[in-house]
C-alpha positions in Angstrom: 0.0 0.0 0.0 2.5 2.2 1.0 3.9 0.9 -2.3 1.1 2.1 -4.1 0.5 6.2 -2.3 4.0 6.8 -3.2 3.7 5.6 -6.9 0.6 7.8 -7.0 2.2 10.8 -5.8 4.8 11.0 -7.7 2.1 10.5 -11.2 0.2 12.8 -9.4 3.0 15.3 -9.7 3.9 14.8 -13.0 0.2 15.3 -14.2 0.1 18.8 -12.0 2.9 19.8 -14.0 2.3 17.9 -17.3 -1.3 20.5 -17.4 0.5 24.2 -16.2 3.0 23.3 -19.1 2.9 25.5 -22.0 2.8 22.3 -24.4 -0.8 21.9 -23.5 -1.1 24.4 -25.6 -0.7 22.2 -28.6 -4.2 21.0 -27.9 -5.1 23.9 -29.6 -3.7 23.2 -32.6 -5.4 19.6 -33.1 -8.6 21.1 -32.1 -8.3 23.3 -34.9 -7.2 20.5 -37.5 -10.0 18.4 -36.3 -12.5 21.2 -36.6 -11.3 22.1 -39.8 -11.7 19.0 -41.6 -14.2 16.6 -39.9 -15.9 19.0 -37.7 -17.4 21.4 -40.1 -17.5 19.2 -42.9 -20.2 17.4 -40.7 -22.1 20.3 -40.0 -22.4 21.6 -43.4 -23.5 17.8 -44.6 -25.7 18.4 -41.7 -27.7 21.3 -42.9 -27.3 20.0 -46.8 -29.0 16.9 -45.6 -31.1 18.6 -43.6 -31.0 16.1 -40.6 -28.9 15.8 -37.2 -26.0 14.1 -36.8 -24.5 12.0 -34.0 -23.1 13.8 -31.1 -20.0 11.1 -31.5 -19.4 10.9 -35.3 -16.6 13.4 -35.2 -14.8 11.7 -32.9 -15.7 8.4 -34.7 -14.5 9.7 -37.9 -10.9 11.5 -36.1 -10.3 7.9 -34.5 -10.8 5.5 -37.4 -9.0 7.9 -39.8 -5.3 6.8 -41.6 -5.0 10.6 -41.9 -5.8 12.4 -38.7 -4.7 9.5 -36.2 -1.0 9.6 -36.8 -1.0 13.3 -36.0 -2.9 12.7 -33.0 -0.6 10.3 -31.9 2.4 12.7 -32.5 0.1 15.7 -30.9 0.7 13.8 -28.0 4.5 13.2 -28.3 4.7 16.7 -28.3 2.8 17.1 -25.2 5.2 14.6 -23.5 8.2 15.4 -25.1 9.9 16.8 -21.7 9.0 13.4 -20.4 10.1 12.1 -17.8 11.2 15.5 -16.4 14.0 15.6 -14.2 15.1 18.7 -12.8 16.2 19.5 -9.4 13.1 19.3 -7.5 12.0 16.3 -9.5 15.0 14.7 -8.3 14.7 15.2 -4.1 11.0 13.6 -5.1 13.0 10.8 -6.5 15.0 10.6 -3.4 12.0 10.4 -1.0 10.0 7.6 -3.1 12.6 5.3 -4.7 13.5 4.4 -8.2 10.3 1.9 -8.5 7.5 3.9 -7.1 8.9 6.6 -9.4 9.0 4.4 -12.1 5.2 3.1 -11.7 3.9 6.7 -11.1 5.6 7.4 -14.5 3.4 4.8 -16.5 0.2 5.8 -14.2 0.7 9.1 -15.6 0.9 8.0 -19.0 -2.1 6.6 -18.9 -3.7 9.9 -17.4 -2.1 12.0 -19.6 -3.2 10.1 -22.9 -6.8 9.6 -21.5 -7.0 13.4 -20.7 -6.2 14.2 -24.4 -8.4 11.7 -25.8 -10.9 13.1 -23.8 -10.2 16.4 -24.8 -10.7 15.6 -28.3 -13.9 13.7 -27.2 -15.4 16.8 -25.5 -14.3 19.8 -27.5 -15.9 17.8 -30.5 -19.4 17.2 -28.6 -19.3 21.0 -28.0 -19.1 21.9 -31.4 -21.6 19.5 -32.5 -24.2 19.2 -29.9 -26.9 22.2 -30.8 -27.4 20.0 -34.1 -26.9 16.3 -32.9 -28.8 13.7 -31.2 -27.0 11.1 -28.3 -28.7 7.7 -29.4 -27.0 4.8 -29.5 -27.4 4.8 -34.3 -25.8 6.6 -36.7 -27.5 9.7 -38.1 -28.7 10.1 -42.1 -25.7 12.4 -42.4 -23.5 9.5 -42.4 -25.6 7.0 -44.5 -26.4 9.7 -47.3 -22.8 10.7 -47.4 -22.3 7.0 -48.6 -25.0 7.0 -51.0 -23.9 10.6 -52.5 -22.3 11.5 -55.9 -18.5 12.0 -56.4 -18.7 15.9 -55.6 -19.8 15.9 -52.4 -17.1 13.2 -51.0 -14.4 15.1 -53.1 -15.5 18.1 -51.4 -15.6 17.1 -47.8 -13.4 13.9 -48.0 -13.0 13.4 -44.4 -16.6 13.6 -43.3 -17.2 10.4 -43.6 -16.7 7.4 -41.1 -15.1 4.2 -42.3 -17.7 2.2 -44.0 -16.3 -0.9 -41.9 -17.2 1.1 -38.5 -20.8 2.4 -39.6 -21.5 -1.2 -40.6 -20.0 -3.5 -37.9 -21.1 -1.9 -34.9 -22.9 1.2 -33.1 -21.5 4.4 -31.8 -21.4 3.3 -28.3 -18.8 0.7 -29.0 -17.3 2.2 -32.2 -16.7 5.2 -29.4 -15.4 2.3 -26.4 -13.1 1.0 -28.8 -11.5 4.3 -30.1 -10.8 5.8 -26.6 -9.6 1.9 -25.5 -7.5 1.1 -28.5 -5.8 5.3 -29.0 -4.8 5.2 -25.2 -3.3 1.8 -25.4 -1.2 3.3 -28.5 -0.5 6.4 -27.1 0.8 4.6 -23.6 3.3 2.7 -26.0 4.3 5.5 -27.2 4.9 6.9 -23.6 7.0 3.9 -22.5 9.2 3.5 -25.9 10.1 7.4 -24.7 10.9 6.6 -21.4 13.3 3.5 -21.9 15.1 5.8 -24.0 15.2 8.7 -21.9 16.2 6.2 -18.7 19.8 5.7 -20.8 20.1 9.6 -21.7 19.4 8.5 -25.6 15.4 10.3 -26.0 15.9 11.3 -29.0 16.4 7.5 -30.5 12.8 7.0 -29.0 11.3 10.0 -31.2 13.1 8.1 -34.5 11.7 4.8 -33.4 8.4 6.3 -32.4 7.3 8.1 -35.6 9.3 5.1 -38.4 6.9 2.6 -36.4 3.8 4.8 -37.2 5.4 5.7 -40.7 6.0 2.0 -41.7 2.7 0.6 -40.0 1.0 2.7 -42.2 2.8 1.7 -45.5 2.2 -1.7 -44.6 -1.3 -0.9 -44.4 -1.3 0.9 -48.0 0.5 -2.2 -48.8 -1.7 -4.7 -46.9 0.4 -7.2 -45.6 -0.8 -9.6 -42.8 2.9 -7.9 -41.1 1.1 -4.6 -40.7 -0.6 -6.0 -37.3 3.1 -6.4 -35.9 2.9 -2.3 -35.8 0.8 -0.1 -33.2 -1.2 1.8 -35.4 -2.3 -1.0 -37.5 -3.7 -2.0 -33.9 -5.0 1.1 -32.8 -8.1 1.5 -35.4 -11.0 -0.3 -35.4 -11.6 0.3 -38.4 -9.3 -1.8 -40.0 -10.4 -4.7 -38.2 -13.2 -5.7 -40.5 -13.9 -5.1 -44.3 -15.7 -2.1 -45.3 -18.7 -4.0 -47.6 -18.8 -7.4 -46.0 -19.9 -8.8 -42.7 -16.2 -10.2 -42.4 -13.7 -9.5 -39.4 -10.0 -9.2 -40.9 -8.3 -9.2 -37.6 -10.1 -10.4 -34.5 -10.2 -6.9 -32.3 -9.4 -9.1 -29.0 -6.1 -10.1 -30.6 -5.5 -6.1 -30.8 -6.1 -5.5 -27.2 -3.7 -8.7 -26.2 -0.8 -7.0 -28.3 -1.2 -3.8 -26.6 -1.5 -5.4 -22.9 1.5 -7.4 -24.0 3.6 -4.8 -25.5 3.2 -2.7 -22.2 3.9 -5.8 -19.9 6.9 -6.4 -22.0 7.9 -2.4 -21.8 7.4 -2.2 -17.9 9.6 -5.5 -17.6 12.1 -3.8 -19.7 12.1 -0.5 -17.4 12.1 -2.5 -14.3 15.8 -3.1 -14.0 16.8 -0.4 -16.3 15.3 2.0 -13.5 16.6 0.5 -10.9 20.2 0.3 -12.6 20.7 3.5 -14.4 21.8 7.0 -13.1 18.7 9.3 -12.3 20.0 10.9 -10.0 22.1 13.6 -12.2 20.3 17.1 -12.3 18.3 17.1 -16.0 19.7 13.8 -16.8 16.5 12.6 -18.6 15.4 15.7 -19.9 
């Protein structure tokens, strides 16, 4: 237990000072992307169609998109890119927990920092949407006509459409249950690929590794090679779990979620003995 209130403190911390940072700022700027190219799409399909849409569809689309989820992803490598910080203070709170409860409260902020921004993206999406949406569990008209519409219209807003696959394999409720799951899981990857780096001074390797694994995940998709679900992001959308016109599941979803648990068990065993080995104790040493 005692275990436990000292891991939590120190993640505790390291949110606190993860939200006053001025990186939070890049927030912003995904907001904006997301607005400008799902968001208002949406709304003007909206009032062309002359129907409500789904208070989740944005967020539907943003998740399950090859486009927009790889700048998500490194949206939020910016936001952690001081991660872990270690400056003086950080280091007499270092002192007063131990290497391992440190460690732990690292990863338990990972995971609150990645579900904050998800969130985030949820939220400020639902805002923009709600005075002309609807919360049942079904996708709105906007969506099916957008399907059924000639060649100008999707050339004209060509990301405000979801994935055929998603709109026909399942419902909003777990289309929205599996994006938050599946982009957190990722994103916490992401998080712990950074800090095994920064534990032997070398983050900079993690930000190569981080963004050719997203980079060559997606060309395997284009490519579509059964290898493509040896990469995260290949993983991380639901979408590309079953085929767009057929009742067929290419890649069992459970088998995404075991990779992910597994790939984070593996990382934590990794950082285990590397955090209990290396020098942290140097002022800015993992910055």
């Amino acid at each position: 237990m005692r275990f436990l209130r000292k891991s939590w403190y120190c993640a505790r911390t390291a949110y606190t000072n993860w939200l006053i940072n001025y990186r939070i700022l890049v927030l912003g700027f995904v907001f904006m992307f997301m607005f400008t190219y799902f968001i208002k799409p949406m709304q003007e399909l909206s009032r062309v169609f002359d129907t409500p849409m789904n208070v989740l569809e944005p967020f539907c689309a943003v998740v399950n998109s090859r486009t927009f989820l790889p700048l998500v992803i490194m949206g939020y490598m910016v936001l952690i890119s001081d991660f872990p910080k270690l400056g003086d203070s950080a280091v007499f709170l270092l002192f007063r927990s131990g290497r391992l409860p440190w460690l732990f409260g690292q990863i338990i902020f990972l995971f609150m920092s990645a579900l904050t921004y998800i969130l985030s993206i949820l939220f400020s999406s639902m805002a923009c949407v709600a005075s002309n949406s609807f919360m049942l569990n079904a996708w709105s008209l906007v969506q099916r006509k957008y399907w059924l519409a000639d060649d100008v219209i999707k050339q004209t807003h060509p990301f405000a459409g979801i994935d055929d696959s998603v709109l026909r394999q399942v419902r909003p409720y777990e289309a929205l249950a599996h994006g938050i799951v599946l982009v957190l899981l990722f994103a916490v990857v992401v998080g712990c690929v950074q800090l095994v780096f920064a534990l032997r001074q070398k983050k900079v390797i993690s930000v190569f590794i981080n963004v050719s694994g997203i980079a060559a995940g997606l060309i395997m998709l284009i490519v579509d090679i059964k290898i493509k679900w040896a990469f995260p992001i290949s993983n991380a959308v639901f979408a590309w779990h079953c085929h767009g016109m057929f009742n067929y599941v290419l890649f069992p979803i459970q088998y995404s979620y075991i990779y992910f648990v597994s790939l984070i068990a593996a990382l934590i065993i990794l950082l285990w003995p590397m955090a209990k080995s290396c020098s942290l104790y140097a002022a800015g040493g993992t910055e």
